[in-house]
Backbone bond lengths (Angstrom), bond angles and torsions (degrees), N, CA, C in turn:
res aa  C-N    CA-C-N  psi(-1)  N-CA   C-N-CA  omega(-1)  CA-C   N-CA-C  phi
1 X - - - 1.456 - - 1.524 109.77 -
2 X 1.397 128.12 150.38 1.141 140.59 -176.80 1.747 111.99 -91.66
3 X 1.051 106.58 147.29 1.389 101.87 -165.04 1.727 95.76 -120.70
4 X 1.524 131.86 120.26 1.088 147.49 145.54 1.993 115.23 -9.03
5 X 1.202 107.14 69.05 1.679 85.25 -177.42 1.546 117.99 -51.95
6 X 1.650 111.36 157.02 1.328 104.82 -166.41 1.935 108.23 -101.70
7 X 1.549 108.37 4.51 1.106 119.98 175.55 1.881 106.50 -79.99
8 X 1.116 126.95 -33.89 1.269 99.75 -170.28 1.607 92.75 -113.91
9 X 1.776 131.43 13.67 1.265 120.10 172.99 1.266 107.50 -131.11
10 X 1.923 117.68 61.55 1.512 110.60 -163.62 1.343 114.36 -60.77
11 X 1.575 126.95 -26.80 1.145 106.06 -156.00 1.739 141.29 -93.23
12 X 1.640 85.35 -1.59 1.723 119.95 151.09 1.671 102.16 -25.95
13 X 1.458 96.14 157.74 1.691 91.78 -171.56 2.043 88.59 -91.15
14 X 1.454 102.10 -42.92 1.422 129.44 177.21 1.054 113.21 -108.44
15 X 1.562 123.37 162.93 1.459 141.09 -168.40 2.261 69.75 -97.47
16 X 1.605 105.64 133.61 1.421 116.35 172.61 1.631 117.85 -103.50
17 X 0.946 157.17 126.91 1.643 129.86 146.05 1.380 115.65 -29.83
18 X 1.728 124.94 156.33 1.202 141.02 173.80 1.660 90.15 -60.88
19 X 1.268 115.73 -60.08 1.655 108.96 167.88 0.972 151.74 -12.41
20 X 1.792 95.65 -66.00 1.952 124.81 173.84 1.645 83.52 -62.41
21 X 1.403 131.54 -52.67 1.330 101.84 -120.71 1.831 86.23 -90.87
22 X 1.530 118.12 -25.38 1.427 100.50 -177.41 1.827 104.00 -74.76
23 X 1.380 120.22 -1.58 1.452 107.02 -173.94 1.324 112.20 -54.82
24 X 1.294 147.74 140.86 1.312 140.07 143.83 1.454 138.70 -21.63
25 X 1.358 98.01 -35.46 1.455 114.90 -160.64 1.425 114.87 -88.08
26 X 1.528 110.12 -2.97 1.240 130.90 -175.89 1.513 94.82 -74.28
27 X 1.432 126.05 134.78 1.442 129.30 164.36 1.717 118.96 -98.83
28 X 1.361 93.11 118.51 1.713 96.68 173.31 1.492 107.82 -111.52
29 X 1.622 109.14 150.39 1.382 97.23 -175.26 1.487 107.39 -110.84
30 X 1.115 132.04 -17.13 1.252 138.80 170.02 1.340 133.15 -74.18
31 X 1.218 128.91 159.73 1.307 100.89 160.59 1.545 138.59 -116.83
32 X 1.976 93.12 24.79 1.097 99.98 152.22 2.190 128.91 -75.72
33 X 1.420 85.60 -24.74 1.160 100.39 169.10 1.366 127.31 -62.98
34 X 1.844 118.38 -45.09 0.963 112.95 160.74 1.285 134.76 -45.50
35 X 1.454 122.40 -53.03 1.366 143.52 -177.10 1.407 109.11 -58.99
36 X 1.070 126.61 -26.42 1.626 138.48 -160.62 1.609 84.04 -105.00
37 X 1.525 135.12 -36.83 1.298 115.91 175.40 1.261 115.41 -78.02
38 X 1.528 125.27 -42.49 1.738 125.96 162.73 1.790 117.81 -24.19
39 X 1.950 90.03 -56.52 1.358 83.36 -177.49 1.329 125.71 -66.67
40 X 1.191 122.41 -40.00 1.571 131.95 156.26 1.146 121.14 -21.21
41 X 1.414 101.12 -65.27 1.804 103.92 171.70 1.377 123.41 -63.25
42 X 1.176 136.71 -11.05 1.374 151.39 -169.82 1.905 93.81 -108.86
43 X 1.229 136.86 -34.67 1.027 126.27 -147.87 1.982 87.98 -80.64
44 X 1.203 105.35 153.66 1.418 111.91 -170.98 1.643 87.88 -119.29
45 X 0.741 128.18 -33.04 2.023 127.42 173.17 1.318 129.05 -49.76
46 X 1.569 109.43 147.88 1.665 90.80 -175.55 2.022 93.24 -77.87
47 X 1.519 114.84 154.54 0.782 152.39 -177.83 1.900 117.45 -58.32
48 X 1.746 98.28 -32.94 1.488 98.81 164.61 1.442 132.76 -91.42
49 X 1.483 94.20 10.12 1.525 116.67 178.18 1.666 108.70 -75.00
50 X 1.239 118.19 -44.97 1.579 136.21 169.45 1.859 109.00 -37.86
51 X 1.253 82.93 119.48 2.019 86.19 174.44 1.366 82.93 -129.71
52 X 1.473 102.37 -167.38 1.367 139.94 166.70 1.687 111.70 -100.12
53 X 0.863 108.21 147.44 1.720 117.14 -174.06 1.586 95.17 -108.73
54 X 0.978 122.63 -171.80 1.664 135.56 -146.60 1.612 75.56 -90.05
55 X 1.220 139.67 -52.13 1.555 139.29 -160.14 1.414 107.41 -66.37
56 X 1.350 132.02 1.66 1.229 136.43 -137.98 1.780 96.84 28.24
57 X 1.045 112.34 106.62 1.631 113.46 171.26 1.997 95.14 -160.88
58 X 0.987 111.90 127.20 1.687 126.95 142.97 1.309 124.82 -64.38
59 X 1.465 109.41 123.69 1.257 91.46 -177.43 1.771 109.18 -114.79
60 X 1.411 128.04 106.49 1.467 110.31 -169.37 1.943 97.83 -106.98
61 X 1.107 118.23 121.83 1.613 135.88 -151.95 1.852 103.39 22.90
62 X 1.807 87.46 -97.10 2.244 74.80 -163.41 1.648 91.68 -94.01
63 X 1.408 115.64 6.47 1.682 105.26 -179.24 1.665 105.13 -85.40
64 X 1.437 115.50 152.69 1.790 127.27 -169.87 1.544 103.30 -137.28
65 X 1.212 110.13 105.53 1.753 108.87 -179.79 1.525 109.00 -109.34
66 X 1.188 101.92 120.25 1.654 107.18 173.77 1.410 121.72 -69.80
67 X 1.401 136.58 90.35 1.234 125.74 155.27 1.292 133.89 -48.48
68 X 1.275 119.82 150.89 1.616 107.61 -154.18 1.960 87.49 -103.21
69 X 1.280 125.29 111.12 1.838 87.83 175.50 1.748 82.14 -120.79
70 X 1.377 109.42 145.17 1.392 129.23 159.55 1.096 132.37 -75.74
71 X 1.418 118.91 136.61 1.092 136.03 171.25 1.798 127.68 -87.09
72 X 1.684 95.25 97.40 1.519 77.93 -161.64 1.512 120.22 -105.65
73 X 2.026 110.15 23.34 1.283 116.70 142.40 1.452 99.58 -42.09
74 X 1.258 126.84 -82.46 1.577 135.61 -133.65 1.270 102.62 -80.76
75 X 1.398 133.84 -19.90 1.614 123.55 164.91 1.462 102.26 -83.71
76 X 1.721 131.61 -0.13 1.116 78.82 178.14 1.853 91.54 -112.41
77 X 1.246 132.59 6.60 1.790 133.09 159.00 1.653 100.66 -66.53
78 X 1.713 116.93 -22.24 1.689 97.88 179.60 1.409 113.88 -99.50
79 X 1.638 119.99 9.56 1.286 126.76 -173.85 1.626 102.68 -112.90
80 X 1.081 111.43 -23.85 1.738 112.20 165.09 1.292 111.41 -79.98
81 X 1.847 121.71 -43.62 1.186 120.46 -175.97 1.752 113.95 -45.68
82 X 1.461 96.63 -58.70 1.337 115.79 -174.50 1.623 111.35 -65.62
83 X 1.424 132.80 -39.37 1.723 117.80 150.67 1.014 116.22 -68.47
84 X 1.437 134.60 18.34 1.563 122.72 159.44 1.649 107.68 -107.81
85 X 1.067 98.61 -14.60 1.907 98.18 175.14 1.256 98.24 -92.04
86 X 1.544 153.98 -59.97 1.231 140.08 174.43 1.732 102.30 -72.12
87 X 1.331 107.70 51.77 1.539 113.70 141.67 1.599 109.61 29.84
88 X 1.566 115.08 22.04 1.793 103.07 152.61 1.672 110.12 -110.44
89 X 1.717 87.60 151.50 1.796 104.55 166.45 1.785 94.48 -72.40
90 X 1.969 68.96 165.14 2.271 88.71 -175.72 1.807 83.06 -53.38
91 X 0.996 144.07 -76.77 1.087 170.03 -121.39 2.115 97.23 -62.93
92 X 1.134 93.19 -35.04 1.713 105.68 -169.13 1.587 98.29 -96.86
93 X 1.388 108.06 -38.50 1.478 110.10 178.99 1.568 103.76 -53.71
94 X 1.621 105.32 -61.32 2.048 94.19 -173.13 1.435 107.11 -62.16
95 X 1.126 140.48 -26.57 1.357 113.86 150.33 1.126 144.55 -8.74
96 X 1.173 93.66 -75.03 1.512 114.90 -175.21 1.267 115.56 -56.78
97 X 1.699 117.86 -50.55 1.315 133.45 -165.79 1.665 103.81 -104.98
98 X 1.053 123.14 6.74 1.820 148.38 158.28 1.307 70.03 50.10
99 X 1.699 106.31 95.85 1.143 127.69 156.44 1.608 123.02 -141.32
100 X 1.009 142.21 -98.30 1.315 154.57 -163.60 1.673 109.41 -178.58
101 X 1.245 113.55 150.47 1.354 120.60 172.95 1.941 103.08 -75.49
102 X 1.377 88.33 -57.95 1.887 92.47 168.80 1.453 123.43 -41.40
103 X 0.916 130.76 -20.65 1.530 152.95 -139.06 1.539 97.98 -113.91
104 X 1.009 97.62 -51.03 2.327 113.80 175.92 1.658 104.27 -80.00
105 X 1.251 97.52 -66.11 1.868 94.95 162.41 1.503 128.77 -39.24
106 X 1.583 116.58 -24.91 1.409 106.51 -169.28 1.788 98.07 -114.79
107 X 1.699 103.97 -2.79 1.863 113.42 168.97 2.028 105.26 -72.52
108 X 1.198 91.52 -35.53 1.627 104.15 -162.33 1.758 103.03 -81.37
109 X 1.407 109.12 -43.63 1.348 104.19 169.33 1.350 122.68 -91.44
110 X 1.567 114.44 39.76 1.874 116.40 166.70 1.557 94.04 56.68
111 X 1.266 132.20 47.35 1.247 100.95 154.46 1.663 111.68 -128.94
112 X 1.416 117.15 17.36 1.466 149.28 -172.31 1.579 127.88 -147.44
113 X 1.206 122.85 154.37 1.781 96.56 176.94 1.389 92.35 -141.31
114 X 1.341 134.86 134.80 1.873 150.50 -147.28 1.585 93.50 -76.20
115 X 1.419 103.35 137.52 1.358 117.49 177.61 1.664 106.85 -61.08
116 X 1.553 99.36 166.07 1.113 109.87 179.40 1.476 128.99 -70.22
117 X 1.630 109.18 -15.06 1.297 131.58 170.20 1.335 109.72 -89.33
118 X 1.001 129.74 -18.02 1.619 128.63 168.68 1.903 102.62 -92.27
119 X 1.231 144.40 16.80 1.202 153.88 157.76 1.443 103.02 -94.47
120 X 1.558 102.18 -57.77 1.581 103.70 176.95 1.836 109.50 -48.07
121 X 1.385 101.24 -78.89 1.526 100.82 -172.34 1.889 112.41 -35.99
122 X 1.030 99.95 -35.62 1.564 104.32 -166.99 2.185 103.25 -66.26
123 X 1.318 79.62 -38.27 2.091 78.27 -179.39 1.126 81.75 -69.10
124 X 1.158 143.92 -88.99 1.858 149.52 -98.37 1.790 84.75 -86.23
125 X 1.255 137.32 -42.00 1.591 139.85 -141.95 1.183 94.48 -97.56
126 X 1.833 121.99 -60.28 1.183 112.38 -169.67 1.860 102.10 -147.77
127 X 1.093 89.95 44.85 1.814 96.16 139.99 1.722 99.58 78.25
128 X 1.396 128.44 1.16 1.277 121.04 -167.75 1.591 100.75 -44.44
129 X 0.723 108.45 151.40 1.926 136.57 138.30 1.313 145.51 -66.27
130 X 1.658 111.48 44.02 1.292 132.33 -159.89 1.871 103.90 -35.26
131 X 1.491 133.15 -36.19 1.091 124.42 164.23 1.419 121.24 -56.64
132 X 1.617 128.39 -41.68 1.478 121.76 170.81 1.583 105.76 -75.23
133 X 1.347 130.71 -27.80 1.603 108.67 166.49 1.537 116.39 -73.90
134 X 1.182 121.04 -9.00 1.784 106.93 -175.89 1.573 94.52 -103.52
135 X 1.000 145.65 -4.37 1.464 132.94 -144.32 1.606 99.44 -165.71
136 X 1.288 130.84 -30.14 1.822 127.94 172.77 1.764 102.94 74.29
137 X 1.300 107.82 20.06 1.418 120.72 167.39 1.326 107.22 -94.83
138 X 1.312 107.50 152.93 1.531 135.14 161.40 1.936 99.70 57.89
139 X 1.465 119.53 -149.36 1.370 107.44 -150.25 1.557 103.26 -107.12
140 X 1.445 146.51 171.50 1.247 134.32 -156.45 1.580 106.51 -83.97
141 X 1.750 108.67 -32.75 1.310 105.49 -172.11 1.806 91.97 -104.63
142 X 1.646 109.73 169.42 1.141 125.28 126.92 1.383 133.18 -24.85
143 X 1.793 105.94 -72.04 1.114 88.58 -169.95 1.849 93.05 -166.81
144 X 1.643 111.54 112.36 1.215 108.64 -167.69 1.378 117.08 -48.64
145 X 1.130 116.61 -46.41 1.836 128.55 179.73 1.661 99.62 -20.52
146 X 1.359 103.27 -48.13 1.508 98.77 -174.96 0.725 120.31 -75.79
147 X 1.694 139.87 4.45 1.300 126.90 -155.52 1.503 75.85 -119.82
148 X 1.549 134.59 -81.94 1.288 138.57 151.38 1.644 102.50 14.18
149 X 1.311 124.11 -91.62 1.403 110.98 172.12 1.379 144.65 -55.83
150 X 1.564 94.56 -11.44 1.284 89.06 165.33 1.654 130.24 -81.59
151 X 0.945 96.71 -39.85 1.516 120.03 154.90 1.599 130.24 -41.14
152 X 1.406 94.12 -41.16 1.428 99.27 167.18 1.352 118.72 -78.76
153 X 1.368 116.97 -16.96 1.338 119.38 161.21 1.182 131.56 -71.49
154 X 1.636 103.13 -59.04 1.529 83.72 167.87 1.683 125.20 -90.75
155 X 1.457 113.99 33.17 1.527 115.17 161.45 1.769 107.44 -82.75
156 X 1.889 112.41 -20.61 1.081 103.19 -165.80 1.443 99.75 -87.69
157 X 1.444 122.02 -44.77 1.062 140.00 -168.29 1.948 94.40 -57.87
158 X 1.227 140.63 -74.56 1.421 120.39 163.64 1.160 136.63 -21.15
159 X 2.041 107.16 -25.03 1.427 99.96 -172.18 1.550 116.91 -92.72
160 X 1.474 85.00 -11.33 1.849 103.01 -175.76 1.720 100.32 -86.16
161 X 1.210 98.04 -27.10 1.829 81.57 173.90 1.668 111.06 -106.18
162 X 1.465 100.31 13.60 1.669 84.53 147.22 1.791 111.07 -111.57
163 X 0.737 109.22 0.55 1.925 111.18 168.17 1.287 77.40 -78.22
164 X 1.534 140.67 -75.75 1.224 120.80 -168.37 1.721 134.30 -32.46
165 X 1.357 81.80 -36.55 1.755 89.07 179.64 1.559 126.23 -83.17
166 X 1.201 98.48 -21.62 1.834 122.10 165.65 1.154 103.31 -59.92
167 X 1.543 111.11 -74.11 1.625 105.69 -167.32 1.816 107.36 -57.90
168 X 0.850 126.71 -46.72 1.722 129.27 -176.64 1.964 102.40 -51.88
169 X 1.447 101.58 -43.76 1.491 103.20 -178.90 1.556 94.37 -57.26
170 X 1.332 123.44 -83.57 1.386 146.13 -160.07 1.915 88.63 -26.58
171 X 1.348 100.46 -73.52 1.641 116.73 167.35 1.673 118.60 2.61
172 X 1.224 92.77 -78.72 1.545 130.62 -177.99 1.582 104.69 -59.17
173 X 1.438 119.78 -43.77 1.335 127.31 -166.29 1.648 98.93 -75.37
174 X 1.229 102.04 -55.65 1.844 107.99 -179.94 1.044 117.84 -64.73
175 X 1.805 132.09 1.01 1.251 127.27 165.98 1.556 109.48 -112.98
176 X 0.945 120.01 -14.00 1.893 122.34 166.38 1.309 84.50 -80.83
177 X 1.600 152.40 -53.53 1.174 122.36 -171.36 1.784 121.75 -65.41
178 X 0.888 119.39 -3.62 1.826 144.68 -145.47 1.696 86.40 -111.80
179 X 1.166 103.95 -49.47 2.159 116.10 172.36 1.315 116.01 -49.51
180 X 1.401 98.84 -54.38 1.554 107.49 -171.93 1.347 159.62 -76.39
């Protein structure tokens, strides 16, 4: 049996047999998946003949499947861009995403691309725009309001814990004077 190389069909979960993949019993949930299995089954060619064309696209007879391949120059200039506008160091970023400072350093210099849980945290916390980080379309956030309020929160929340810190100073001062 011939085995599916996984270089010119990355986006397979697994490298399949010509076999598995015309079996029926195979479940696809999409219907790009479907269509990409039709063509399969229809394709009369051996299977390592299949490249990618300049579009990243397959072409199996009149069917055209877009492979998705990433660019992970540009996630990693839109993953620094975007921790330099929400104003954290690499250092505050693995924090957040309980990672490593090394770990953000080697996302930012293309030699890594940010987990899927560090996309998550980044929408839900501060509003990213998971379409302008995968694609450099449309605007960085969702939706400024949130960023604006968030900000206003914690500008207030700083200001109350420096009244906090006044009165505790003042505190402190009127009882070393009370000592002396």
């Amino acid at each position: 049996m011939n085995k599916m190389p996984n270089k010119n069909i990355s986006n397979l979960s697994k490298p399949y047999t010509i076999d598995e993949i015309r079996n029926e019993n195979i479940y696809y949930n999409s219907p790009r998946e479907v269509g990409l299995k039709k063509a399969l089954k229809l394709y009369s060619k051996e299977l390592e003949n299949i490249n990618l064309n300049d579009k990243n696209e397959l072409e199996l007879g009149d069917y055209n499947h877009k492979v998705i391949v990433p660019n992970i120059k540009s996630y990693s200039k839109r993953f620094k861009k975007f921790r330099n506008s929400i104003g954290l160091t690499q250092k505050e970023m693995a924090v957040i995403v309980n990672t490593t400072q090394q770990s953000i350093y080697q996302i930012e210099n293309g030699n890594a691309i940010p987990s899927v849980v560090w996309i998550i945290n980044m929408i839900i916390y501060f509003d990213l725009n998971a379409h302008w980080f995968l694609t450099g379309e449309a605007s960085m956030y969702t939706s400024r309001d949130f960023l604006e309020e968030r900000f206003n929160e914690l500008s207030k929340e700083k200001n109350n814990l420096q009244k906090e810190i006044n009165r505790k100073n003042k505190m402190i001062d009127h009882l070393m004077q009370c000592n002396n």
